[in-house]
C-alpha positions as CSV (number, residue, x, y, z in Angstrom):
1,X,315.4,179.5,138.2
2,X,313.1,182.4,137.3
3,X,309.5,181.0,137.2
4,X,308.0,184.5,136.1
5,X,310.1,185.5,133.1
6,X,309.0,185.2,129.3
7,X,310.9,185.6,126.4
8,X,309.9,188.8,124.2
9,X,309.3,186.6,121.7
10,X,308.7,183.0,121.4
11,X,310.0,180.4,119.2
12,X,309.3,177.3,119.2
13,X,311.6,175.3,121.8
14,X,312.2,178.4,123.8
15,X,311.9,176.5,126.8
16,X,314.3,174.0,126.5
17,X,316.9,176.6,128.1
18,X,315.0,175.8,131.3
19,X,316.1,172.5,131.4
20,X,319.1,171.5,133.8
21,X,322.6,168.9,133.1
22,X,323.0,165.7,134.6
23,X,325.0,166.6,137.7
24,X,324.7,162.7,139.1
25,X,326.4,160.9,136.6
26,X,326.2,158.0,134.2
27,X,322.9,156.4,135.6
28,X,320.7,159.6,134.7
29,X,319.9,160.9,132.0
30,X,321.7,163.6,130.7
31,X,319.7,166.6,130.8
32,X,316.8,166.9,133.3
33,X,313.3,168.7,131.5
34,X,311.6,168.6,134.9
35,X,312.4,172.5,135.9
36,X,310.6,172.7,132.2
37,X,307.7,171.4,134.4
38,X,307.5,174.2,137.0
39,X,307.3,177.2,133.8
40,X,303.7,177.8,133.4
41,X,304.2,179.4,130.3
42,X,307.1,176.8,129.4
43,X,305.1,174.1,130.2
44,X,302.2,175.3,127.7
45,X,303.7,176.1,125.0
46,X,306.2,172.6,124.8
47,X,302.4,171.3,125.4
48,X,301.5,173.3,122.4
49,X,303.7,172.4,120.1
50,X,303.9,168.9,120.8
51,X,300.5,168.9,120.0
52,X,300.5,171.2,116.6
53,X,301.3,168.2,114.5
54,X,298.7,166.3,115.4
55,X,295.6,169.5,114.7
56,X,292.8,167.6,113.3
57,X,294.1,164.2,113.5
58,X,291.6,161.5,115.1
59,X,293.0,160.8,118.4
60,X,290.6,159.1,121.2
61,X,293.3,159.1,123.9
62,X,296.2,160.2,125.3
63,X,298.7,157.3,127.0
64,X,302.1,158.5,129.0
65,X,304.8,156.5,129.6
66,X,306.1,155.9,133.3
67,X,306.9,158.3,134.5
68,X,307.8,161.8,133.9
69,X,305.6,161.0,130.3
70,X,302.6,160.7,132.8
71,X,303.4,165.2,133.2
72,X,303.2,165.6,129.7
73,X,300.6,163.0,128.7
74,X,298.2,164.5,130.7
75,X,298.7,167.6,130.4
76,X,298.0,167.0,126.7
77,X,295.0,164.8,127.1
78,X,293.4,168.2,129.5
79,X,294.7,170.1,126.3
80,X,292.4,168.0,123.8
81,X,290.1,167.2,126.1
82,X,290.9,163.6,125.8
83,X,291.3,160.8,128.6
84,X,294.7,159.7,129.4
85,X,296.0,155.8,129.6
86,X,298.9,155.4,132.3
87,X,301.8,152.8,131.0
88,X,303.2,152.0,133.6
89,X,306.4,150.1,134.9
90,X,305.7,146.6,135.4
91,X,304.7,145.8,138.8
92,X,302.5,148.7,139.7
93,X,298.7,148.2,138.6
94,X,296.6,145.7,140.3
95,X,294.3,144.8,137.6
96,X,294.9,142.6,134.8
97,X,297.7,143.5,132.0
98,X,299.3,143.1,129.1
99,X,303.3,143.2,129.7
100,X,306.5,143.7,127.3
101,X,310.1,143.7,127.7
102,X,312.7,146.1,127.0
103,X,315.5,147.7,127.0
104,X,316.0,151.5,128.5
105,X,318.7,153.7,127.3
106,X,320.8,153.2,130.1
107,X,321.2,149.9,128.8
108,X,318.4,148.0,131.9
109,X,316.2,145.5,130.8
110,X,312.9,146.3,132.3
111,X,309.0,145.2,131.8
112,X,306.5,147.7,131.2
113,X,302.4,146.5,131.3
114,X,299.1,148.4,130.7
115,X,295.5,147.5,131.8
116,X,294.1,145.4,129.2
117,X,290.7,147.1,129.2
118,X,291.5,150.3,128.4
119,X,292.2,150.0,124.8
120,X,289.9,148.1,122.1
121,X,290.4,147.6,118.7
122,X,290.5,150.6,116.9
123,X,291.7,153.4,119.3
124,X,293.9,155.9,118.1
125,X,296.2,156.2,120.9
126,X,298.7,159.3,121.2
127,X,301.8,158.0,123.0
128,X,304.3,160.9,124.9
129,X,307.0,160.7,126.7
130,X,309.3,162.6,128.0
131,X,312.4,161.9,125.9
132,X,313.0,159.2,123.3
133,X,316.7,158.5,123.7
134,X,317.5,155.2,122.4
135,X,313.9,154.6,121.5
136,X,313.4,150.9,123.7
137,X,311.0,152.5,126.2
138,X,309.0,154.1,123.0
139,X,309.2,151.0,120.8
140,X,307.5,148.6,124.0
141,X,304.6,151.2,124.4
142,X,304.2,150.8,120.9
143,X,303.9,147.3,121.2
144,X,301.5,147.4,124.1
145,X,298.8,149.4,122.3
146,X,299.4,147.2,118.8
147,X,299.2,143.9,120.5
148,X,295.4,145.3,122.3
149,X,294.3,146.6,119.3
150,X,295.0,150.2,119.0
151,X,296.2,152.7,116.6
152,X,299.4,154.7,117.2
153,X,297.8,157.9,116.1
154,X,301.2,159.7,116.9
155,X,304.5,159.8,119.4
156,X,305.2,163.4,120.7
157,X,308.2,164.2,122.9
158,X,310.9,166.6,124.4
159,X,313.5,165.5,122.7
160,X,313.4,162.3,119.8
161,X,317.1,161.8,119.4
162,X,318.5,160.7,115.6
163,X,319.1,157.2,117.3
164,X,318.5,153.5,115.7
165,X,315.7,153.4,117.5
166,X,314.6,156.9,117.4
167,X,315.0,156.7,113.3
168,X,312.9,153.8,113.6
169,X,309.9,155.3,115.4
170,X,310.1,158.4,112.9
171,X,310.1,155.9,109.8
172,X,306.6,154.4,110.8
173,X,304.7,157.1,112.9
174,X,303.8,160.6,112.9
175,X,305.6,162.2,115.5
176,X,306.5,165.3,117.1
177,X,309.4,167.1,119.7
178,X,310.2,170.3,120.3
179,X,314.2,170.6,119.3
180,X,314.7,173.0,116.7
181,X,316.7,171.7,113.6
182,X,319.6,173.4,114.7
183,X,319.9,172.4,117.8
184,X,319.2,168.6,116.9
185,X,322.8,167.8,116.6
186,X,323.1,168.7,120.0
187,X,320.8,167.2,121.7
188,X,321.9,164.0,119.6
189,X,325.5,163.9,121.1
190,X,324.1,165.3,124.6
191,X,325.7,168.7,124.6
């Protein structure tokens, strides 16, 4: 992994070569961004242009989903100067919150919560993640900031896969990834 080299030139999703396979089977996800993560360069401009969508939009906060959405989500609250809201994975804050069920794309139910005093009525909330696969884990974030009162101002991430639930999220919101139209199908069928 070279950590120093840039591309001459730059198009947008360059940095998705940095990203490593699945080497651990089934119960991981399929392609790993999290070398992605290490690229300063890399890092800032999938930073950048998840956030080019969303240039001149009202957005109050940032929230990042549990957990590698919490390296992204931040990194694009610093980026507009915004604060960022944690949701996490139910069972790790200690104040009081709001909590919804899903289902992950590996097929896991789970419960995901958020502290019910961070958002009021009104907020436009910028949701990332890391990768929206089959769109469960998305779609309960969604529901979190809805059910407090706050406006899903956008969903940027990675990768936003042409699934059921992906197609859903892209129907209703303004969204944003980084996968080139060409290299969509890909990504879709996890090649």
């Amino acid at each position: 992994m070279d950590l120093c080299h840039v591309p001459a030139t730059r198009e947008k999703g360059w940095y998705l070569a940095l990203m490593a396979p699945n080497v651990k089977g089934p119960n991981y996800a399929w392609l790993d961004p999290s070398r992605l993560y290490c690229h300063p360069q890399g890092l800032q401009d999938c930073v950048a242009d998840l956030l080019q969508p969303f240039q001149g939009d009202a957005i109050d906060m940032v929230a990042g989903i549990d957990a590698m959405g919490f390296i992204l989500g931040a990194a694009a609250a610093a980026t507009l100067q915004k604060g960022f809201l944690a949701i996490r994975k139910a069972g790790h804050l200690c104040v009081q919150t709001v909590a919804q069920p899903y289902t992950d794309y590996s097929g896991r139910e789970k419960v995901m919560e958020v502290r019910t005093d961070a958002i009021s009525p009104g907020l436009r909330i910028l949701l990332v993640d890391q990768w929206i696969e089959t769109g469960g884990t998305m779609r309960a974030a969604i529901e979190l900031v809805e059910r407090l009162g706050g406006v899903v101002a956008g969903v940027a991430a990675i990768c936003m896969e042409n699934s059921e639930g992906g197609k859903w999220i892209q129907e209703r919101y303004k969204c944003s990834h980084c996968v080139p139209p060409r290299l969509q199908p890909r990504f879709d069928q996890h090649q």
